[in-house]
C-alpha positions in Angstrom: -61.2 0.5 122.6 -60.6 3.9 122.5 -59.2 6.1 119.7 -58.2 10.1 120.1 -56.9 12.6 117.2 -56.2 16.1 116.8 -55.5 17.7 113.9 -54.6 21.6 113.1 -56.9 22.6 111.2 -54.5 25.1 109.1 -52.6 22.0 108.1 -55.6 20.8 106.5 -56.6 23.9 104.9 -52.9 24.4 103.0 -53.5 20.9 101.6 -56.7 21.7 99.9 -55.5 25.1 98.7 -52.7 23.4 97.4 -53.9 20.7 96.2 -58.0 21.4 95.6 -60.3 18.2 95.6 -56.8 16.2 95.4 -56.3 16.4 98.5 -59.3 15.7 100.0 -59.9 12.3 97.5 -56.4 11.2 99.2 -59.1 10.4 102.6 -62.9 10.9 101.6 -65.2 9.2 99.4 -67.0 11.1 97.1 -70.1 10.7 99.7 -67.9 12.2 102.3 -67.0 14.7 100.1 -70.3 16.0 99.5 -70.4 16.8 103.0 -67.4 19.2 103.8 -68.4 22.4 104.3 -64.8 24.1 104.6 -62.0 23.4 105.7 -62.4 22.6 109.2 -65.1 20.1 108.5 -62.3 18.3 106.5 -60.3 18.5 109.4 -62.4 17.1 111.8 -63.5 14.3 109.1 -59.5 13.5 109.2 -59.3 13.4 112.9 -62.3 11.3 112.8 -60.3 8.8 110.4 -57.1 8.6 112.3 -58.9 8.2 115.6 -60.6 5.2 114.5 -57.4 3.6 113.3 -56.1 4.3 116.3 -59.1 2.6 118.2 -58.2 -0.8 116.6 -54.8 -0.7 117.5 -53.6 -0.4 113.6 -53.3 3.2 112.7 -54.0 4.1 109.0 -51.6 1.6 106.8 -51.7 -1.8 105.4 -54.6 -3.3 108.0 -56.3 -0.2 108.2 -56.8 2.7 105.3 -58.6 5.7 105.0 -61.3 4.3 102.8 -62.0 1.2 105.1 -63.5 4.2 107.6 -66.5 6.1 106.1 -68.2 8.5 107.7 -71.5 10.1 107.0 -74.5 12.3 109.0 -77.7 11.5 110.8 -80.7 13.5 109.7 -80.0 15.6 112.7 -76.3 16.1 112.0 -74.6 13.8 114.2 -71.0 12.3 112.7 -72.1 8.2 112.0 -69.1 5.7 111.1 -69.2 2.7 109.1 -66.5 0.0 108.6 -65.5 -2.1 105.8 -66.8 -5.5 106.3 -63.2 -6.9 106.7 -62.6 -4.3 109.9 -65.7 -5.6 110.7 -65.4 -9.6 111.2 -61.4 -8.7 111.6 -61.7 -6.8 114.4 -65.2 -8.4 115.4 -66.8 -5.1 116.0 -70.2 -4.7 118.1 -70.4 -1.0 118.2 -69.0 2.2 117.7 -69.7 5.5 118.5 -67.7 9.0 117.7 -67.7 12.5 118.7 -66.2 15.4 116.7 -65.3 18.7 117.9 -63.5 22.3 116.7 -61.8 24.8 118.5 -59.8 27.7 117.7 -57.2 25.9 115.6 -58.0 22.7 116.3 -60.2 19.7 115.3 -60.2 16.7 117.7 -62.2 13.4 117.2 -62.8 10.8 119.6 -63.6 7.2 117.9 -65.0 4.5 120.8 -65.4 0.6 119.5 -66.7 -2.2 121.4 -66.4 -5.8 120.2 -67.8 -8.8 120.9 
């Protein structure tokens, strides 16, 4: 299964300057939190969240929300996703891989799962 999101990244940048560390505890753990650099590292952190909904079929909402999805970093820098354990055994996930990207106004995640 395959998930896609693109977010603008100004959209995500009035939130926080609106809203400060509000906004961003709305979708990110404290963990992720510590992790966001500016702006369009949120955004590409919220692309990240939506596309993985969207890979199980569910979108963010009552099967699926923001804080069943946490992402983190390998020691290299690499985006790594981790599921709740219900997502998990619901969804009888294997594997899952994701790739983040920014450009110009934009921040697009790409979320790929594969289940058993």
């Amino acid at each position: 299964m395959i998930g896609i999101d693109l977010v603008k990244i100004s959209r995500i940048e009035r939130l926080i300057k609106r809203f400060g560390d509000k906004a961003l505890q709305k979708f990110l753990s404290k963990n992720e939190i510590s992790l966001i650099k500016n702006h369009k590292t949120a955004a590409g952190f919220w692309a990240t969240k939506e596309a993985c909904s969207k890979a199980l079929g569910v979108g963010i909402g009552k099967e699926c929300s923001f804080f069943d999805i946490t992402i983190s970093k390998t020691t290299k820098g690499a985006p790594l996703l981790k599921l709740s354990q219900k997502l998990m055994s619901d969804f009888n996930i294997k594997n899952m891989s994701v790739s983040i990207t920014h450009d110009g106004e934009y921040a697009i995640a790409v979320v790929a799962i594969e289940t058993f």
